[in-house]
C-alpha positions in Angstrom: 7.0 -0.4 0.0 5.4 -0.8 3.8 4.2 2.5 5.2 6.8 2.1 7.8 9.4 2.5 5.1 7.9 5.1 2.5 8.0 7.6 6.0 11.8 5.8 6.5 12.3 7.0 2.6 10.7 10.4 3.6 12.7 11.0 6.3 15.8 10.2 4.6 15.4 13.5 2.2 15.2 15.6 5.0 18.7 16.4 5.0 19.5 19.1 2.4 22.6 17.7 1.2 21.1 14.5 0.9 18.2 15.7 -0.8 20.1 17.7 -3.7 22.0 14.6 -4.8 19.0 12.1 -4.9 17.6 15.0 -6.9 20.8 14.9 -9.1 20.8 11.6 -9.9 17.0 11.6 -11.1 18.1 14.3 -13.5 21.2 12.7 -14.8 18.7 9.7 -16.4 22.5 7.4 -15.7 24.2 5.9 -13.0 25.8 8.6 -11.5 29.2 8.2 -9.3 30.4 9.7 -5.9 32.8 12.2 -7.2 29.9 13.2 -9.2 27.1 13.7 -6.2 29.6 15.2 -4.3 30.9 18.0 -6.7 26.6 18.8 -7.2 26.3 19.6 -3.6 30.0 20.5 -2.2 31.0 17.9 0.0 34.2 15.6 0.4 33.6 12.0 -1.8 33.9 10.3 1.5 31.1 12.5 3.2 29.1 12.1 -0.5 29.2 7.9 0.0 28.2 8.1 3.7 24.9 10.3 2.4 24.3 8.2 -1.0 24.5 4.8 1.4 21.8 6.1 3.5 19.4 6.7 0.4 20.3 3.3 -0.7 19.4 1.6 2.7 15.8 4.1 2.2 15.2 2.5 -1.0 15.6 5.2 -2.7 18.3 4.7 -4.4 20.4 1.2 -5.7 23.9 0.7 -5.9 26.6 -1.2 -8.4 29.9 -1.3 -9.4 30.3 0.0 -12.9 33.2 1.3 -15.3 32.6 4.5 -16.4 31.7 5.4 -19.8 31.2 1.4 -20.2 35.0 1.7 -20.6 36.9 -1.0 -18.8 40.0 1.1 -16.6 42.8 -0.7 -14.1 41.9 -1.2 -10.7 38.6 -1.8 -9.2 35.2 0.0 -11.1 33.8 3.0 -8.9 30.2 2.4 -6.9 27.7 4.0 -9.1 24.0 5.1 -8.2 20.6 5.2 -9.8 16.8 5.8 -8.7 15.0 3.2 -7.9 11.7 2.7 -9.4 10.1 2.4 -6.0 6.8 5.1 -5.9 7.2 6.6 -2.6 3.2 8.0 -1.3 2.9 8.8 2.7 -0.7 9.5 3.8 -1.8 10.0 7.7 -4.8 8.6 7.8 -4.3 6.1 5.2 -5.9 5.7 1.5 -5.7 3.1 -1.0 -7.0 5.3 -3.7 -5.1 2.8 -5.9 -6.9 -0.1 -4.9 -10.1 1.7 -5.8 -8.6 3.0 -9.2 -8.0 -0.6 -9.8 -11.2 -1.6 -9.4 -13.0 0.2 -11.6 -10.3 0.1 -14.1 -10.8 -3.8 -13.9 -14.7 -3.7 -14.0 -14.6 -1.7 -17.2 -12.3 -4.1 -18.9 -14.2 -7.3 -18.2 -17.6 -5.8 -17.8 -20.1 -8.8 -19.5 -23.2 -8.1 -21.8 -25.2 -6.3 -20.3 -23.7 -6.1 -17.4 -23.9 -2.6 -15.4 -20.9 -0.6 -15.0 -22.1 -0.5 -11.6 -22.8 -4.4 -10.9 -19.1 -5.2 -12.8 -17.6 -3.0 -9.9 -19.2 -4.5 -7.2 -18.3 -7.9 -8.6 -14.3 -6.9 -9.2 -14.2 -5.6 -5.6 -15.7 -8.6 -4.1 -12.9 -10.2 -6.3 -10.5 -8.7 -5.1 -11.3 -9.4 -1.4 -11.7 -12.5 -1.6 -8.1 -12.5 -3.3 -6.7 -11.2 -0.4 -9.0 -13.2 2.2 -7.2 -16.5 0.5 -4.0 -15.2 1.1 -4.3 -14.3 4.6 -6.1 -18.2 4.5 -3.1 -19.6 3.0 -0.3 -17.9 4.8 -2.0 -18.6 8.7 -3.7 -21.7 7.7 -6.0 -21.0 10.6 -8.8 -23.6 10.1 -12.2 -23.4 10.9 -13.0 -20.2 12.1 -15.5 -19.1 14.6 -16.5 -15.6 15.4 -14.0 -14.3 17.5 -11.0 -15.7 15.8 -12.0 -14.5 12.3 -12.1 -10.8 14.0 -9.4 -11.0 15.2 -7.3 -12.2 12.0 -9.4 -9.4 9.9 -8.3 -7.2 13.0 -4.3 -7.7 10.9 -5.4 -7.8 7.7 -7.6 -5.0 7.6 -4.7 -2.7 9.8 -2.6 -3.5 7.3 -4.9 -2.0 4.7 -5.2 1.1 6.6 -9.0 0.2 8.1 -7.5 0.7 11.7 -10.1 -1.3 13.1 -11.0 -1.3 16.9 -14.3 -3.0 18.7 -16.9 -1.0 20.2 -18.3 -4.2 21.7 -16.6 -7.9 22.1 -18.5 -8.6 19.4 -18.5 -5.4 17.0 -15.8 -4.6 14.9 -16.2 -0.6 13.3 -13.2 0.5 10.7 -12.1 4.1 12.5 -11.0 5.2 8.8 -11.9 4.9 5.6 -9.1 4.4 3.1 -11.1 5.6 0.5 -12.0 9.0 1.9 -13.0 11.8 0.3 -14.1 9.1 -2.4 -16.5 8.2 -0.2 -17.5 11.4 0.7 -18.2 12.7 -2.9 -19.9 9.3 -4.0 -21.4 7.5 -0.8 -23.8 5.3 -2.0 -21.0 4.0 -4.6 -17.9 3.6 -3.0 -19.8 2.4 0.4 -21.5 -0.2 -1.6 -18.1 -1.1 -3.6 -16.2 -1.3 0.0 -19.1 -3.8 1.2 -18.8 -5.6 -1.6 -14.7 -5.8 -0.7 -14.6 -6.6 2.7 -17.4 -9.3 2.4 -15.3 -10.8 -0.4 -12.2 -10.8 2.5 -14.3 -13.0 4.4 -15.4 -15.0 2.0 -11.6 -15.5 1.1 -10.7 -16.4 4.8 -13.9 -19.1 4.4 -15.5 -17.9 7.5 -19.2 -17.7 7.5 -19.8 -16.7 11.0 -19.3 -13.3 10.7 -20.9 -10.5 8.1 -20.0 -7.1 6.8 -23.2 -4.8 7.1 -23.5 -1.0 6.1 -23.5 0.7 9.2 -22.2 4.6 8.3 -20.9 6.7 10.6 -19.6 10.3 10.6 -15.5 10.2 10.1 -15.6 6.5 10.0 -15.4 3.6 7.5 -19.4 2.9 6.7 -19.1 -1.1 7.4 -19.3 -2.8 10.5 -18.3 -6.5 10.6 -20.6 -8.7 13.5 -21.0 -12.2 14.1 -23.3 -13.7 11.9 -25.5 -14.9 14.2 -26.0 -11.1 15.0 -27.0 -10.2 11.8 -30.1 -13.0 10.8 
C-alpha cells in the first residue's frame, strides 16, 4: 500500500460508525454480512452497505458473495465482508524501519565465514539497492546516463522511498529526511554507513557511474549527499 492510500485507509476510519463495524468484523475471525454490521452499530442495512463499501474501496476491507452458514438458500447469496490482510502504517516524515529490519535480518542469515556481522550488513544493503536501482533501470530504460539525468531519476526513486530529496546546488543533491531516523540517531556511525552502502548500491543498479554517494551528515537531515562524480575524485 502507497502512502497516499494508507492516509486514504486512515481517513476512512474516521467516521465512528464506520470505525465500529471494521472493528467488528476483525473480531468476528468470518465473513461477516450487512444485516450483521448494521445491528453492531445501529444503522439501516442500506446505510451499513453504503459505509462497508467505502472501507472496501480503502482497502480495508474485501467483499464476496457468500451463502451463509456455507448453506446454499433461494435467491441470490448476501455480500459478505472480511479484513484484508493489508498492514496499514502512516508516518509524517517517512521511515522504512522495515527496510532496515530486513537488512540486518538478511545479513545474519547469509553472513559467510568469518564474515563480520557488520561487513554482511553493509554488503545486504548495497544488495538491496542495487535491487531497486535495476528496477528503476528496467522500467525507464533510460540509457547511458550522465550526471544530471541520473539525479534527476534518483530525484523519483528516492521520493518515493521517503528521502525527499531537494538540490542545494545544480549539481548537489542532499536527502531532507532520513527514513531511518531515530535509528540513525541512536547508532550513527552504523546505520549512516549501512544507508551509504544502500544508496551507492541504487546507483550502481541504475549503472550510472557519474555520480557518487558520499557521507556528508547534517543536523535533521539524511547523512549522504549524492554529487557528480567528477566532483568527488
Amino acid at each position: 500500500m502507497t502512502s497516499d492510500s494508507a492516509i486514504g485507509a486512515i481517513a476512512a476510519l474516521d467516521d465512528e460508525l464506520r470505525r465500529g463495524m471494521y472493528w467488528f468484523i476483525r473480531r468476528m475471525r468470518r465473513p461477516v454480512t450487512r444485516d450483521e454490521a448494521a445491528a453492531e452499530v445501529g444503522i439501516s442495512r442500506k446505510l451499513a452497505a453504503f459505509h462497508l463499501d467505502k472501507l472496501v474501496d480503502a482497502g480495508l476491507l474485501r467483499a464476496r458473495y457468500e451463502p451463509v452458514g456455507g448453506v446454499r438458500r433461494v435467491g441470490r447469496a448476501p455480500k459478505v465482508y472480511e479484513p484484508t490482510e493489508e498492514e496499514i502504517q502512516v508516518s509524517i516524515p517517512a521511515r522504512r524501519h522495515r527496510v532496515l529490519a530486513e537488512i540486518l535480518m538478511d545479513a545474519v542469515l547469509t553472513a559467510g565465514d568469518g564474515e563480520t556481522a557488520r561487513a554482511a550488513a553493509l554488503r545486504v544493503a548495497a544488495s538491496r539497492g542495487a535491487e531497486l536501482g535495476e528496477a528503476e533501470r528496467q522500467r525507464l530504460r533510460p540509457g547511458r546516463l550522465g550526471a544530471e539525468r541520473t539525479l534527476t531519476l534518483l530525484a523519483d526513486t528516492l521520493a518515493a522511498y521517503g528521502f525527499e530529496p531537494g538540490r542545494d546546488t545544480p549539481a548537489c543533491m542532499r536527502l531532507r529526511n532520513c527514513p531511518f531516523h531515530p535509528l540513525a540517531a541512536a547508532a550513527p556511525e552504523f546505520v549512516c554507513g549501512l544507508n551509504h552502502a544502500f544508496l551507492s548500491g541504487v546507483l550502481r543498479g541504475l549503472g550510472s557511474d557519474s555520480v557518487r554517494a558520499t557521507l556528508a551528515p547534517r543536523a535533521g537531515e539524511c547523512c549522504v549527499e549524492l554529487r557528480p562524480a567528477s566532483e568527488t575524485e
